[in-house]
LODO-290447 format. One record per atom (N, C-alpha, C, O): residue in one letter; x, y, z; atom name. Coordinates in steps of 0.02 Angstrom, whole numbers. Example, Ala and Ser with C-alpha at 12.3 -4.5 7.8 and 13.67 -1.06 7.14 Angstrom:
['A' [660 -284 390] 'N'];
['A' [615 -225 390] 'CA'];
['A' [660 -165 390] 'C'];
['A' [712 -166 423] 'O'];
['S' [642 -112 354] 'N'];
['S' [684 -53 357] 'CA'];
['S' [645 2 394] 'C'];
['S' [670 57 402] 'O'];
//
This chain:
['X' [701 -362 885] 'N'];
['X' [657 -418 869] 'CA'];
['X' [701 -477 847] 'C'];
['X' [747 -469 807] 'O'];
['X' [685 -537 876] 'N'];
['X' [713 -609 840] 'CA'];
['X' [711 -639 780] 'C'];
['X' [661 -658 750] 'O'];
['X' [751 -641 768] 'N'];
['X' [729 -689 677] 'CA'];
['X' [694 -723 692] 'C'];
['X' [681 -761 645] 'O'];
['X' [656 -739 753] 'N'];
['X' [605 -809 762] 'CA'];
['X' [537 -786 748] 'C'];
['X' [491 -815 718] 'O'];
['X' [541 -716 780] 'N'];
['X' [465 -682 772] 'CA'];
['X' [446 -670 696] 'C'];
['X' [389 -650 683] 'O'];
['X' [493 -683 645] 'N'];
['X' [484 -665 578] 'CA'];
['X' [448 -738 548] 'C'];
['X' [489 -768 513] 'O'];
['X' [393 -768 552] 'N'];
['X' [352 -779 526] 'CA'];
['X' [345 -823 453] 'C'];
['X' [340 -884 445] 'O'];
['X' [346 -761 399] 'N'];
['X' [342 -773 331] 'CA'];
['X' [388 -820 312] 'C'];
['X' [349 -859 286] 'O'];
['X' [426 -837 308] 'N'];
['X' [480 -879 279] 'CA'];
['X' [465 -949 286] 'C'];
['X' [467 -990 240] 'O'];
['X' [445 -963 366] 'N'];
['X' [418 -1012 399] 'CA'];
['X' [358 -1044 344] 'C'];
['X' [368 -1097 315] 'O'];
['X' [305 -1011 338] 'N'];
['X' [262 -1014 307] 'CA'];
['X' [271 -1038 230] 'C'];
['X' [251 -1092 209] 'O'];
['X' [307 -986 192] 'N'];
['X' [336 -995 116] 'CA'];
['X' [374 -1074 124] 'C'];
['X' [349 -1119 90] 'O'];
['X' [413 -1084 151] 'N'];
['X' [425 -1162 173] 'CA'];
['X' [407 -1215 187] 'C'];
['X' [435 -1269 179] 'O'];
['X' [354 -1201 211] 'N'];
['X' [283 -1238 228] 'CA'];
['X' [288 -1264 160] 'C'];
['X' [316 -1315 140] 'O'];
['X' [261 -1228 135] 'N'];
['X' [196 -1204 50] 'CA'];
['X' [269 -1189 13] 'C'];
['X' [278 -1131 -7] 'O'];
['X' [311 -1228 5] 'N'];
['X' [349 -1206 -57] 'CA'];
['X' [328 -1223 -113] 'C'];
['X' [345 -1189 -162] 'O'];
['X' [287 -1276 -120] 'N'];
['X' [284 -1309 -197] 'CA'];
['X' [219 -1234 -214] 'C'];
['X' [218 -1206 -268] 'O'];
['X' [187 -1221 -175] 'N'];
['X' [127 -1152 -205] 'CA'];
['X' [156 -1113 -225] 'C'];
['X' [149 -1092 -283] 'O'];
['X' [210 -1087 -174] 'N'];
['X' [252 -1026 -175] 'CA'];
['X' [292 -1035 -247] 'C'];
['X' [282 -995 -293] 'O'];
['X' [334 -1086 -253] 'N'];
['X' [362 -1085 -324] 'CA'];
['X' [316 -1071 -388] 'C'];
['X' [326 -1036 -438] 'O'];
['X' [273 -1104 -373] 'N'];
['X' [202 -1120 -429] 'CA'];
['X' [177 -1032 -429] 'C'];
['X' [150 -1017 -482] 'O'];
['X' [181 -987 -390] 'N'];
['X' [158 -913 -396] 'CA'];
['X' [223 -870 -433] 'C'];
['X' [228 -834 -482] 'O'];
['X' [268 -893 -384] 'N'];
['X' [330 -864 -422] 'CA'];
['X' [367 -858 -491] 'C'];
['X' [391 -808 -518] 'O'];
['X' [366 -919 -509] 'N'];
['X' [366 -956 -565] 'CA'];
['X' [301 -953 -632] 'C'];
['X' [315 -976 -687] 'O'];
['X' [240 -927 -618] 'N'];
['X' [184 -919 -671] 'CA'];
['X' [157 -859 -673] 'C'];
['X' [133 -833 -624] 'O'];
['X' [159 -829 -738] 'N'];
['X' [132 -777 -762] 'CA'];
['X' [67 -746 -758] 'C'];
['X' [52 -686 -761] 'O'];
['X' [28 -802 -751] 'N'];
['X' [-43 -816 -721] 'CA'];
['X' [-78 -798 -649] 'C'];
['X' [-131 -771 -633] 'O'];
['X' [-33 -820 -620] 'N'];
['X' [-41 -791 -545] 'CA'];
['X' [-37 -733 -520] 'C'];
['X' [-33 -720 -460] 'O'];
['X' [-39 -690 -571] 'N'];
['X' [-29 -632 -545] 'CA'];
['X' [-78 -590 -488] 'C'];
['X' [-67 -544 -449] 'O'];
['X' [-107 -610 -496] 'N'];
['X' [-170 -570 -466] 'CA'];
['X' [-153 -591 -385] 'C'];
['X' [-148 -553 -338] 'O'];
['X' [-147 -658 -387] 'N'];
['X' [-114 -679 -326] 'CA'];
['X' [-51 -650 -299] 'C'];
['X' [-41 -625 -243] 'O'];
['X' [-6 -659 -355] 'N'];
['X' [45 -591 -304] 'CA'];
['X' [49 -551 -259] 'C'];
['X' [73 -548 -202] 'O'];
['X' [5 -505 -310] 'N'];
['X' [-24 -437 -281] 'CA'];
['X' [-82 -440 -226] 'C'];
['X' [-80 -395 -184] 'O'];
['X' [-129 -484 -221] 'N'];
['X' [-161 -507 -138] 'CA'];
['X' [-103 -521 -99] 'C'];
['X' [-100 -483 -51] 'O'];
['X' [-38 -575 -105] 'N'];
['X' [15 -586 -63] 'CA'];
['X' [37 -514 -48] 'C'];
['X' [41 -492 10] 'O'];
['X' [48 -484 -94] 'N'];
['X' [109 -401 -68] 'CA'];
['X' [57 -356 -24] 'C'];
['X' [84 -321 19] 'O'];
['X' [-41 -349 -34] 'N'];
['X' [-81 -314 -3] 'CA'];
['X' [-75 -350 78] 'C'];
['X' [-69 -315 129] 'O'];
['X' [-79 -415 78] 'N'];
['X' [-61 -429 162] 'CA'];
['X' [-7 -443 190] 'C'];
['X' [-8 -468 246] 'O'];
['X' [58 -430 155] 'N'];
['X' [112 -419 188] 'CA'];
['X' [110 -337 203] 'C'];
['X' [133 -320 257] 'O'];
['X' [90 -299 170] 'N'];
['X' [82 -208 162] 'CA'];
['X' [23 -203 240] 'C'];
['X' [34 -167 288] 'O'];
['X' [-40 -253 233] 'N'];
['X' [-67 -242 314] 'CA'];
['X' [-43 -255 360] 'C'];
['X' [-66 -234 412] 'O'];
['X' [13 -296 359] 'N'];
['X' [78 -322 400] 'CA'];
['X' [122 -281 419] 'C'];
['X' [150 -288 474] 'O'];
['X' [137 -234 378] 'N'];
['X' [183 -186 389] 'CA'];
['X' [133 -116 428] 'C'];
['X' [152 -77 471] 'O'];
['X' [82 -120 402] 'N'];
['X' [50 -45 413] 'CA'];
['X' [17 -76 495] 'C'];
['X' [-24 -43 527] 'O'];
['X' [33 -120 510] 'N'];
['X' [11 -143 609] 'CA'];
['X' [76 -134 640] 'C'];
['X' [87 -118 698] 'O'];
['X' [112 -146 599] 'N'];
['X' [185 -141 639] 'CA'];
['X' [218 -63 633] 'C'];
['X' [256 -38 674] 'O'];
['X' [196 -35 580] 'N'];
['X' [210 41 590] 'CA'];
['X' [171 98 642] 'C'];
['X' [176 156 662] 'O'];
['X' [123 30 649] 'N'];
['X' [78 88 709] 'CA'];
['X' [132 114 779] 'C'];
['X' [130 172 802] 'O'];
['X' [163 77 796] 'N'];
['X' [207 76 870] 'CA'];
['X' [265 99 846] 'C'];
['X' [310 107 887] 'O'];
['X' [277 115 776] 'N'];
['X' [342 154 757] 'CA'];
['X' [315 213 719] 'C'];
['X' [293 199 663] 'O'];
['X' [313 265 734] 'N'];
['X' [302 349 681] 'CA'];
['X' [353 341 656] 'C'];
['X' [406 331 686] 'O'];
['X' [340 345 570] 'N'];
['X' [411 365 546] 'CA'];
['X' [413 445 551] 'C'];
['X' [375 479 586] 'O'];
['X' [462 469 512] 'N'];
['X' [470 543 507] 'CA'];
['X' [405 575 472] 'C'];
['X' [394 553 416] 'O'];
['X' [364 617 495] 'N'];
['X' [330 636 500] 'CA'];
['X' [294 650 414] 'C'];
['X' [236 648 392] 'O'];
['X' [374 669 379] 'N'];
['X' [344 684 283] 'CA'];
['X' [342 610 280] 'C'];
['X' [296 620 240] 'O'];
['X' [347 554 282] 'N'];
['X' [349 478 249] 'CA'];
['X' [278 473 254] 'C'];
['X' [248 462 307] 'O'];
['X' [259 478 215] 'N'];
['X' [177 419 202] 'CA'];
['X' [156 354 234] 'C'];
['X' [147 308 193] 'O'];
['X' [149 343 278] 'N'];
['X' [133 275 300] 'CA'];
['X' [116 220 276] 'C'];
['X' [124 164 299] 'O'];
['X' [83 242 211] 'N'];
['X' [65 185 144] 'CA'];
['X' [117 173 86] 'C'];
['X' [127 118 59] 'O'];
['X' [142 217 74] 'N'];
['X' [197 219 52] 'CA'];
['X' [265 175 64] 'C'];
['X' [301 144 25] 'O'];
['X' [265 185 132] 'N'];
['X' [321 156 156] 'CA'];
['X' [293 57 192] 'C'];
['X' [323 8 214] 'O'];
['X' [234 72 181] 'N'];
['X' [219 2 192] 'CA'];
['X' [216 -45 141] 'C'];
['X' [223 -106 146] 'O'];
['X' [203 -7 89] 'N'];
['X' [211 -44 13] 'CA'];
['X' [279 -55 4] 'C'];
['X' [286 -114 -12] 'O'];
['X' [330 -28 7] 'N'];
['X' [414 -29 4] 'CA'];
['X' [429 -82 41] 'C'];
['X' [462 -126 13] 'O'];
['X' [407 -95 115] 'N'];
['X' [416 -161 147] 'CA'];
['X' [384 -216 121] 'C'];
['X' [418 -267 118] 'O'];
['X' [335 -217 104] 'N'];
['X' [290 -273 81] 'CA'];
['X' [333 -293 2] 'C'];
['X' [368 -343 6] 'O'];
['X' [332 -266 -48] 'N'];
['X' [353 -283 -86] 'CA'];
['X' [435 -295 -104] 'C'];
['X' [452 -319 -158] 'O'];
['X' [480 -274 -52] 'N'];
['X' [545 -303 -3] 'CA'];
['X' [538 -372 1] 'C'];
['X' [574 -410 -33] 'O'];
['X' [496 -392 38] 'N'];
['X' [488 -457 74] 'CA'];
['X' [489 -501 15] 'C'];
['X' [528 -546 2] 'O'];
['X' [423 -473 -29] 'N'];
['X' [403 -501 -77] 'CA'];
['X' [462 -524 -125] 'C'];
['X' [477 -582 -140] 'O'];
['X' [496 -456 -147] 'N'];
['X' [588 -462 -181] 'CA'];
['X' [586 -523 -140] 'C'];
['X' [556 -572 -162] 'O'];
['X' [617 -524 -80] 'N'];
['X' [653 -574 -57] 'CA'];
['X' [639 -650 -75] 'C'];
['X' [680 -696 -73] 'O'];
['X' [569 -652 -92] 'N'];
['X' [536 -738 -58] 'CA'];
['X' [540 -755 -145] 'C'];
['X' [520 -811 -161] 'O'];
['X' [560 -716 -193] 'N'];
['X' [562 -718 -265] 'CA'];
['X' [603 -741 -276] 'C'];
['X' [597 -792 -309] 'O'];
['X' [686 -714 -250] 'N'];
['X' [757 -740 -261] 'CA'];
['X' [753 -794 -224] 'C'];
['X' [779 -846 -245] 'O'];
['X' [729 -792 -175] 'N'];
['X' [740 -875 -132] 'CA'];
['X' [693 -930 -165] 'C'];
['X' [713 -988 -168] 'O'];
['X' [624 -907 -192] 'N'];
['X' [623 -977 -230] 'CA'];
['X' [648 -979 -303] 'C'];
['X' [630 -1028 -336] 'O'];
['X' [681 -938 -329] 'N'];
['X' [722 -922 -409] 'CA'];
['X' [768 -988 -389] 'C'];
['X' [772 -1041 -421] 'O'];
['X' [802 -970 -329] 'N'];
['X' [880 -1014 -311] 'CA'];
['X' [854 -1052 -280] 'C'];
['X' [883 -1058 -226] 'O'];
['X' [783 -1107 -290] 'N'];
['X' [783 -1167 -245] 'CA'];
['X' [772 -1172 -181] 'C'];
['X' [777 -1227 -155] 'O'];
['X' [756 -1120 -147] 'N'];
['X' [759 -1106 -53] 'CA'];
['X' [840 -1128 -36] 'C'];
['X' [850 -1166 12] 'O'];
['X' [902 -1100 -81] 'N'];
['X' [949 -1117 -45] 'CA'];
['X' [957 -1110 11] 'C'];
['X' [996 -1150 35] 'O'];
['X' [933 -1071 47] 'N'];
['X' [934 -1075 132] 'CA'];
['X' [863 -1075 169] 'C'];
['X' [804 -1070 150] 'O'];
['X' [901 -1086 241] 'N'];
['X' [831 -1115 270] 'CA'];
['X' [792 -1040 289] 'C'];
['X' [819 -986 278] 'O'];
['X' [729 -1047 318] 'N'];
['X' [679 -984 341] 'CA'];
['X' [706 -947 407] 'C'];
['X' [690 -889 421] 'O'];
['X' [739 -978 438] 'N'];
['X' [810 -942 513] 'CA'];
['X' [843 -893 470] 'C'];
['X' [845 -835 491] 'O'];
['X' [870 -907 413] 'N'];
['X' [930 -881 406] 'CA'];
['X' [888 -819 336] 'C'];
['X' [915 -768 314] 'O'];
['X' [838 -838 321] 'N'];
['X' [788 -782 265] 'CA'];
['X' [778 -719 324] 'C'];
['X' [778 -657 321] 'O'];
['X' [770 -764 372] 'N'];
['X' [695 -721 430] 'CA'];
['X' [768 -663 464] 'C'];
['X' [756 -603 474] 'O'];
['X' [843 -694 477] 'N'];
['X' [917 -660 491] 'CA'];
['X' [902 -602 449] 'C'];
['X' [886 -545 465] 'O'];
['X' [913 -637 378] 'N'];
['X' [920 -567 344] 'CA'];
['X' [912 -516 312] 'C'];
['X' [942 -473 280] 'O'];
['X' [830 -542 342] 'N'];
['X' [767 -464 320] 'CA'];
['X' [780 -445 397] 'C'];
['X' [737 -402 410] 'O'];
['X' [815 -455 450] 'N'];
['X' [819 -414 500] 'CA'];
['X' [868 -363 506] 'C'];
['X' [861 -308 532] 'O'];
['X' [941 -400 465] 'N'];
['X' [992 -387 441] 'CA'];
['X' [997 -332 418] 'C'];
['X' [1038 -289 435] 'O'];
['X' [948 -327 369] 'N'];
['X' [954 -281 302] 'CA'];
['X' [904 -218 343] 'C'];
['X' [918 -158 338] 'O'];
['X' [854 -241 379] 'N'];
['X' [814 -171 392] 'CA'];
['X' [866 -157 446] 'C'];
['X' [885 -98 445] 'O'];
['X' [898 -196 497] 'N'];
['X' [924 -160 550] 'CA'];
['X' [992 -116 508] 'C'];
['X' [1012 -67 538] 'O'];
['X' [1021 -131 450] 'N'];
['X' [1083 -101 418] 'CA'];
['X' [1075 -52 380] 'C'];
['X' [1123 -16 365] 'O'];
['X' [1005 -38 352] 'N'];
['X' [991 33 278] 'CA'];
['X' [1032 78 292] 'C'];
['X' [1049 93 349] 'O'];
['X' [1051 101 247] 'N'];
['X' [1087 164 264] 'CA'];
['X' [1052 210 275] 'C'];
['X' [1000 206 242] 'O'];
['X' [1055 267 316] 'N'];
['X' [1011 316 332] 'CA'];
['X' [985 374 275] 'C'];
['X' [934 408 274] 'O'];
['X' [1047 369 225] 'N'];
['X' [1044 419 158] 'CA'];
['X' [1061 367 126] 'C'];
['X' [1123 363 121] 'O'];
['X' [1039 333 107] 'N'];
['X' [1044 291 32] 'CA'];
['X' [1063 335 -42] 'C'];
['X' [1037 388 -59] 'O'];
['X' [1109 303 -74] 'N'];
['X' [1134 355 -133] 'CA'];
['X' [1117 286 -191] 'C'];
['X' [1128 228 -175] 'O'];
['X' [1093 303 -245] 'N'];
['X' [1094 267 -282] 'CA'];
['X' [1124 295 -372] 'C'];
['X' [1109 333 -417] 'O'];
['X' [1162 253 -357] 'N'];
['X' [1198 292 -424] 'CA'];
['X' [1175 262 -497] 'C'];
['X' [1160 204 -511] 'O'];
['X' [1178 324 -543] 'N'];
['X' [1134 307 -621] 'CA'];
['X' [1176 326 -672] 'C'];
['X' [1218 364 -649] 'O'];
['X' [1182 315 -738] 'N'];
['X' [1200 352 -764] 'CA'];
['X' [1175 404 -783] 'C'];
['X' [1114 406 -794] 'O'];
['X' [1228 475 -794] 'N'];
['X' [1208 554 -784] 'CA'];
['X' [1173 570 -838] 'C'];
['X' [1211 573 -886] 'O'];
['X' [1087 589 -860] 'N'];
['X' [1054 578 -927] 'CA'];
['X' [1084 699 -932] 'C'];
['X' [1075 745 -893] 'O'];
['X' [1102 696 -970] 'N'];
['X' [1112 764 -972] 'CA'];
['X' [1058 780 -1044] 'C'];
['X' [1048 738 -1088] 'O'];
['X' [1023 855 -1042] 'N'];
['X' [965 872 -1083] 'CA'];
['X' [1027 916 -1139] 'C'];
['X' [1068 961 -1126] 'O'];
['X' [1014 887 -1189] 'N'];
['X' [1071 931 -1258] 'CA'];
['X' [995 949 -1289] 'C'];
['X' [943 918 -1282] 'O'];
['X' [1009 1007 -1322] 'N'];
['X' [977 1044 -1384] 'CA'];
['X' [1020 1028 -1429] 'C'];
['X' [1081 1016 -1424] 'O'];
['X' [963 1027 -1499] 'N'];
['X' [1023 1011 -1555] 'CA'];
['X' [972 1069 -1584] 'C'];
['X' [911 1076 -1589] 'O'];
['X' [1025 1105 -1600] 'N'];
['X' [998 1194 -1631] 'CA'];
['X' [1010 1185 -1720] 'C'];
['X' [998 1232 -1758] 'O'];
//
């Protein structure tokens, strides 16, 4: 797929002064969460023509994309839209075409002590 066919960014650019004004207020929340429910129907049309692995949840994994995107359009208006919606729309293609297949995420090790 083209970074052209990616849409959202286009849009958030459009509507930056809203987009900041959601991002930016505590208030809006409710709105958020309508934004992340139709990026998540966004994802769950586009998962139709892709089966994931059969144990993945389909809702599950559509919420993970949706609220991805969502990450994304947060840091880009945090930093001003330092870049343009070509180069947003690049590297949500970037990043899904690169995941690692086993993702490791490292924590620190909580070990369970008894104190006797």
């Amino acid at each position: 797929m083209p970074s052209s066919a990616v849409k959202i960014f286009d849009h958030v650019t459009q509507y930056k002064d809203f987009y900041t004004l959601i991002v930016k207020s505590n208030r809006l929340i409710e709105f958020q969460s309508k934004l992340c429910t139709v990026l998540k129907e966004l994802a769950l049309k586009d998962l139709i023509a892709h089966q994931p692995h059969p144990t993945i949840d389909r809702e599950l994994q559509a919420s993970y994309h949706a609220y991805a995107i969502f990450g994304m359009i947060i840091e880009w208006v945090q930093h001003g839209f330092l870049y343009n919606s070509t180069y947003m729309a690049e590297q949500l293609l970037a990043i899904i075409k690169n995941r690692p297949l086993h993702g490791v995420y490292t924590t620190a090790k909580v070990t369970n002590t008894k104190d006797s």
